[in-house]
C-alpha positions as CSV (number, residue, x, y, z in Angstrom):
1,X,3.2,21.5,-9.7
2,X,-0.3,21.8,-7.3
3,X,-0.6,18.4,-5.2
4,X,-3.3,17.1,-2.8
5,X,-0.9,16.3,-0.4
6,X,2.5,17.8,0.0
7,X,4.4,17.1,3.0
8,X,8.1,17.9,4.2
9,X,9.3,16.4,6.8
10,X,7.5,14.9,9.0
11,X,8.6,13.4,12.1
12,X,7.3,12.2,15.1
13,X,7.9,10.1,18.0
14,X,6.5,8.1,21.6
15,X,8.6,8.2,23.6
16,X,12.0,6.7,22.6
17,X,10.5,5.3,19.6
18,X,11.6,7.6,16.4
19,X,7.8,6.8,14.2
20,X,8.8,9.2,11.7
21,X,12.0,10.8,10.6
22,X,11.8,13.6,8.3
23,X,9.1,11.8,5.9
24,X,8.3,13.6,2.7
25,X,5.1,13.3,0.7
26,X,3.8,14.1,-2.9
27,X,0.7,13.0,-3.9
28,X,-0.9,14.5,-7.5
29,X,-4.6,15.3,-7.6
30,X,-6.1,11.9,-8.9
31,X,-3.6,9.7,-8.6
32,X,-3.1,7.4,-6.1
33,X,0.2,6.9,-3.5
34,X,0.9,3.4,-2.3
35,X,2.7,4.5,1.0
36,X,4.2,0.7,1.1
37,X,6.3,-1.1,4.5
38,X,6.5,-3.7,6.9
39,X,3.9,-3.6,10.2
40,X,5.1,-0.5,12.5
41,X,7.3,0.9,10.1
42,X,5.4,4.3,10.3
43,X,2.6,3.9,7.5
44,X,-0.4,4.7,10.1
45,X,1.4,7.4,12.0
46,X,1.8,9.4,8.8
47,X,-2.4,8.7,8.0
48,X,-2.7,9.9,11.6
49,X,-0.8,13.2,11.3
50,X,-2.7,13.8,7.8
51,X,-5.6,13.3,9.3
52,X,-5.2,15.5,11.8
53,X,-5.4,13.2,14.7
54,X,-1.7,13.8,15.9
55,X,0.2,16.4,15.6
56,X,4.0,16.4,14.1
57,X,6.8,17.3,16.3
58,X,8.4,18.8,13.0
59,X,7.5,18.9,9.7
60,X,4.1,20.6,8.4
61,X,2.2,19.5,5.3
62,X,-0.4,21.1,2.7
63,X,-3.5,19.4,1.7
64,X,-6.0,20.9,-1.0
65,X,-4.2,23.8,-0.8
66,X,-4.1,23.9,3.6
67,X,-2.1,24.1,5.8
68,X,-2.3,21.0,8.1
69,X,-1.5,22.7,11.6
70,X,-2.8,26.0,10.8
71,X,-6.1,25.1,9.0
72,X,-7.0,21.7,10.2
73,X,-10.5,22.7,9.9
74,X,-10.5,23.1,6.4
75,X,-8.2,20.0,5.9
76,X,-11.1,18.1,8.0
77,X,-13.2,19.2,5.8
78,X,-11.3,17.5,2.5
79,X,-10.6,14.2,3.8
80,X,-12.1,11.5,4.2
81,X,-10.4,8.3,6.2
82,X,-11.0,4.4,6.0
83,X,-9.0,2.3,8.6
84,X,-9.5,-1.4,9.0
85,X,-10.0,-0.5,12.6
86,X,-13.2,1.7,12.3
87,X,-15.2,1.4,15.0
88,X,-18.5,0.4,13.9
89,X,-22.0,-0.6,15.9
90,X,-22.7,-3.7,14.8
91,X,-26.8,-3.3,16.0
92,X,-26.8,0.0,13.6
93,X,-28.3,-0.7,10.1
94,X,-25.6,0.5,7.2
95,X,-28.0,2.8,6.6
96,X,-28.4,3.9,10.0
97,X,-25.1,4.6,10.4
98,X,-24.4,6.3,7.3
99,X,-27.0,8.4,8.1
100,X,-25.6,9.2,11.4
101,X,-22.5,10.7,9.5
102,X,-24.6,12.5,7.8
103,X,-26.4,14.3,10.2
104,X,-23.1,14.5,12.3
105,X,-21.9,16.6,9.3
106,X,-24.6,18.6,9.3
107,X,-25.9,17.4,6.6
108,X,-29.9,18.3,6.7
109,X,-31.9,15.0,7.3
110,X,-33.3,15.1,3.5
111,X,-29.5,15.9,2.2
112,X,-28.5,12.8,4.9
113,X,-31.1,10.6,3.7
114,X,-30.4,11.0,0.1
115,X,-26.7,10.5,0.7
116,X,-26.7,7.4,2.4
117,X,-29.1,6.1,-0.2
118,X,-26.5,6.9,-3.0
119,X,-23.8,5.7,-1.0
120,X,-25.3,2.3,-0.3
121,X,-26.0,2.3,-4.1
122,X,-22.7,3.3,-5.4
123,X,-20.9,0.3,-2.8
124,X,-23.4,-2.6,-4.3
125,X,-25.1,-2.7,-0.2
126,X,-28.6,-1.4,-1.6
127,X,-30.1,-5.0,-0.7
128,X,-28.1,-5.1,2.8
129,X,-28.8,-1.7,3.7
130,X,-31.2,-2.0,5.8
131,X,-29.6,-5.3,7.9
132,X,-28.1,-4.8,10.9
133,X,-23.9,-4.7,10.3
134,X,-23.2,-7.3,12.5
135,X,-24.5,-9.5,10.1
136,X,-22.2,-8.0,7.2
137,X,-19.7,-10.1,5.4
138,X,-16.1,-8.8,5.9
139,X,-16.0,-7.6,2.8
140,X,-19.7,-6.0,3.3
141,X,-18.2,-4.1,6.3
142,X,-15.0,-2.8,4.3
143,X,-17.3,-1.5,1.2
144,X,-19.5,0.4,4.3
145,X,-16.4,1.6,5.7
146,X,-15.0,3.6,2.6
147,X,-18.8,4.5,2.3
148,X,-19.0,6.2,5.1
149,X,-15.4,7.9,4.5
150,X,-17.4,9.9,1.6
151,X,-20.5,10.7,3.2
152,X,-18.7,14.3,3.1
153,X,-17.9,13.9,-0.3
154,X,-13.9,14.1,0.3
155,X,-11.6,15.4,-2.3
156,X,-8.9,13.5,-0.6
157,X,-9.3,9.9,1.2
158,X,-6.7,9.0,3.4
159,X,-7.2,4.2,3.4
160,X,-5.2,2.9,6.4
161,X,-4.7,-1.4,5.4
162,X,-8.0,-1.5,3.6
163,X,-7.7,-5.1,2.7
164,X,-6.1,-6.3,5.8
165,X,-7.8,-9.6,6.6
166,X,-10.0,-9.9,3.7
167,X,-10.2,-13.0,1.0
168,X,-8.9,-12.6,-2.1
169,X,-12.9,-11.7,-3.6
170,X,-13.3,-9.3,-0.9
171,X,-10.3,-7.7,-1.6
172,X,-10.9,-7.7,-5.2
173,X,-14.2,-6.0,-4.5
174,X,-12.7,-3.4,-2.6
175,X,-9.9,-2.8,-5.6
176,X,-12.8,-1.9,-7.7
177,X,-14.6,0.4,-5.5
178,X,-11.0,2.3,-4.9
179,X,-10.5,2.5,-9.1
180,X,-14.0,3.8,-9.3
181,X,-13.8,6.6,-6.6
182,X,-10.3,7.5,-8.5
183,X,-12.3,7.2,-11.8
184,X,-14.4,10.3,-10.5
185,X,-11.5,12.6,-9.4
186,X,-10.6,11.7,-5.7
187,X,-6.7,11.6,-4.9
188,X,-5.8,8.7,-2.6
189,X,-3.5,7.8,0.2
190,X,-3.2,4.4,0.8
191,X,-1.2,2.3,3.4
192,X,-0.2,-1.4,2.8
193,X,2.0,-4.2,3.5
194,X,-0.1,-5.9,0.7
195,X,2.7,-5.8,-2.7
196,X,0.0,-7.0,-5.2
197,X,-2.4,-4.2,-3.8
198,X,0.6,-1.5,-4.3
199,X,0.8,-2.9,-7.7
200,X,-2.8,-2.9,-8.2
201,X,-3.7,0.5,-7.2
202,X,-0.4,3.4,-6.7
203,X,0.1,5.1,-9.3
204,X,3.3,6.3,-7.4
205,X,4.9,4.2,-4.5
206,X,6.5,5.4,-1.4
207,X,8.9,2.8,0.7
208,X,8.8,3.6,4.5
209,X,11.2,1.3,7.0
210,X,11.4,2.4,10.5
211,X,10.1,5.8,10.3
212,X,12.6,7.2,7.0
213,X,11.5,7.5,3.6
214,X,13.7,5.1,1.6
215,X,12.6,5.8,-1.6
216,X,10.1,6.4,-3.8
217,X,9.2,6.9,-7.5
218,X,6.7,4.7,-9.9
219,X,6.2,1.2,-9.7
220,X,8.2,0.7,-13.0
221,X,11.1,3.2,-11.5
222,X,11.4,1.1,-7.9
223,X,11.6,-2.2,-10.0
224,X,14.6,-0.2,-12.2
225,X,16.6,0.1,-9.5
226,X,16.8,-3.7,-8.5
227,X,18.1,-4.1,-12.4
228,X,14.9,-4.1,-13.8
229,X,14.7,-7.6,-14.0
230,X,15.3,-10.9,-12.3
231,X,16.9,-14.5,-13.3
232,X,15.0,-17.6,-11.0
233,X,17.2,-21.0,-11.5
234,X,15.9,-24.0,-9.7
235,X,18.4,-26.8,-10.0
236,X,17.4,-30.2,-10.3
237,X,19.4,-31.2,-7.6
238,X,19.6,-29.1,-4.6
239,X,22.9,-29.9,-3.4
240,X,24.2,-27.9,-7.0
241,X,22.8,-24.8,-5.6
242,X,26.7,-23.8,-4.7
243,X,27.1,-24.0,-8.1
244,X,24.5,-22.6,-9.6
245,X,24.9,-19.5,-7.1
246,X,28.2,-19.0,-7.9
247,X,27.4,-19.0,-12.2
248,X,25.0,-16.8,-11.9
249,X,26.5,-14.3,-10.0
250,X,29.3,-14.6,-12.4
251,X,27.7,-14.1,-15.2
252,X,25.3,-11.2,-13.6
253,X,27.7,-9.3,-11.6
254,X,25.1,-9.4,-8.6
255,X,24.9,-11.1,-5.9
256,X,21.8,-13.5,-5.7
257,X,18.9,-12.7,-3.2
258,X,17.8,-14.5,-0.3
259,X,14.0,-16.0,-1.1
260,X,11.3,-18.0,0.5
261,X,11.7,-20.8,-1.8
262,X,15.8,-22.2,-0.3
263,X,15.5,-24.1,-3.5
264,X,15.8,-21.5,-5.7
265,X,18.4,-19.2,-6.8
266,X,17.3,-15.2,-7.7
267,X,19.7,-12.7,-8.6
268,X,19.2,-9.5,-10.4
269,X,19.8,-9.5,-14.4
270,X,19.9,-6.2,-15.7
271,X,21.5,-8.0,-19.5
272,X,18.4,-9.5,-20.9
273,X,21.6,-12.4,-22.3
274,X,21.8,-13.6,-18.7
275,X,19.5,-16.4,-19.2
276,X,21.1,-18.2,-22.0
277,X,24.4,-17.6,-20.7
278,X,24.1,-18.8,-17.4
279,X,22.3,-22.0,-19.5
280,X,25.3,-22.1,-21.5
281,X,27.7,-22.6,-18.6
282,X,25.5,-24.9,-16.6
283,X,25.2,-27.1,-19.1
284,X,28.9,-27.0,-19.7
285,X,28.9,-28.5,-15.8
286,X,26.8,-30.6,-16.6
287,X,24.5,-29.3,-14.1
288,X,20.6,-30.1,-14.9
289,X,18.1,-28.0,-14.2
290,X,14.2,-27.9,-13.2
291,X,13.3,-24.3,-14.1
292,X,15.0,-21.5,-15.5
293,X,13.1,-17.8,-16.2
294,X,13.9,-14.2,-16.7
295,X,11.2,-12.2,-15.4
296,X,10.8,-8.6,-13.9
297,X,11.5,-7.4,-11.0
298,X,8.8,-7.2,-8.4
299,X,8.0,-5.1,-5.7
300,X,9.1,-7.7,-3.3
301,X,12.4,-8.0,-5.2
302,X,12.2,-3.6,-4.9
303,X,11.3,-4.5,-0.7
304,X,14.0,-6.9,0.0
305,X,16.8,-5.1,-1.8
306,X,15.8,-1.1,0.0
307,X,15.4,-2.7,3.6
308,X,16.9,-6.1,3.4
309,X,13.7,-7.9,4.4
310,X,10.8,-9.1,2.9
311,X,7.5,-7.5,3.9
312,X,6.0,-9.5,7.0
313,X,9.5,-10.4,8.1
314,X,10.6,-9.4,11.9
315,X,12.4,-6.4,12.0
316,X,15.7,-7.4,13.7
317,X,16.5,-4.2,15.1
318,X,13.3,-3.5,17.0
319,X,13.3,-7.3,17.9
């Protein structure tokens, strides 16, 4: 099979910090790669090296067909990258500075002119176009940002945390845009720490904790290996939650999960049966409860049980 990006791995480090350890990559032409972990577990290091803006200490990748380290040229000439850190002159017009991409692609000032035009079209910021960006919305600025990541018109964009910080419309907003540029053939690499965005938007997911690859697969594949599906039991009374723990890791052969809620007891349930049997026994106890659902898994639930945190958490070893 032909990818976008294919990379074997990758590995790189500052010093006595390991950022990546032998990170693998696959990422089909039009799909989209959720490259999913906790804040410095490697996400933005692997952009970087794909990007071209560090080099690997082993490892080489392929994109579009070229060879990162040999052709970086051509690979520069493919990509197009969106961090939520983009520097950006705020007394520039978004039309200004598109333009200045334009022109510092080489793009003749008709061919710049007309491009920045579309592009301000195509991201809804016709009416704001001509304002300077420091009077931009945040979610104005993000829709410029992946703007001016196409002003080459990139067969592959590489988005580093393009929601990070935004409110749930401007994020939303963004979500759209990215479906749309999918929509019209461009393969994407995108970094988060946002589950709901993974889900959103991969296609494919890849799990990265402290510079490995941990695994990776489909959304529907990562929740399969957590059992597929989840039992939530809220007692009534907290001090039952002994109890209840102990029944419904009985009945599911797992042991339960630790979760924000210390209320509530969430264990893995693979046999669809769990719920009315744990039900069954509870009640036997006479043990009340206030909720009781079988859901699927999430990606949280996928988070917690390849790294034994949940996404935010502090990493205890680094700590």
């Amino acid at each position: 099979m032909d990818y976008a990006i294919r990379a074997e791995g990758l590995t790189k480090r500052f010093g006595a910090t390991i950022a990546l350890s032998g990170v693998d990559l696959a990422v089909r032409p039009g799909s989209v790669l959720g490259l999913l972990g906790a804040g410095g577990a490697g996400k933005t290091t692997a952009v970087r090296i794909l990007a071209t803006l560090l080099r690997p200490d082993a490892g080489h990748a392929v994109i579009g067909g070229y060879d990162l380290l040999r052709q970086p040229d051509r690979v520069r000439a493919l990509i197009g990258l969106a961090g939520w850190e983009a520097a950006v002159d705020g007394e520039s017009t978004g039309f200004g500075h598109l333009l200045a991409i334009g022109r510092r692609l080489e793009l003749s000032p008709g061919q710049a002119h007309r491009r920045a035009e579309e592009l301000l079209d195509q991201f809804e910021l016709g009416a704001a176009g001509g304002r300077p960006i420091r009077m931009y919305s945040s979610g104005q600025r993000r829709r410029l940002e992946l703007a001016a990541s196409l002003v080459g018109r990139p067969a592959v964009l590489l988005l580093d945390e393009p929601t990070a910080g935004l409110d749930a419309r401007s994020r939303a907003e963004v979500w759209r845009m990215v479906r749309g540029l999918v929509a019209d053939g461009i393969t994407v690499l995108l970094t988060t720490q946002d589950l709901a965005e993974a889900d959103e938007l991969a296609t494919e997911i890849a799990v990265i904790d402290r510079g490995l690859l941990v695994a990776s697969g489909t959304p529907a594949r990562l929740r399969a290996t957590v059992g597929g599906q989840t039992l939530d039991v809220r007692p009534a009374d907290p001090a039952d939650l002994p109890a209840v723990r102990a029944v419904a890791s009985r009945v599911t052969g797992a042991v339960p999960q630790p979760t924000a809620d210390p209320n509530l007891v969430s264990v893995p349930a693979a046999d669809p049966g769990a719920l009315s049997e744990v039900m069954s026994w509870l009640q036997e106890a006479a043990i009340p409860v206030a909720e009781i659902r079988l859901r699927l898994a999430s990606l949280a639930d996928v988070f917690l049980a390849l790294t034994g945190r949940r996404v935010g958490e502090p990493d205890p070893v680094a700590a």
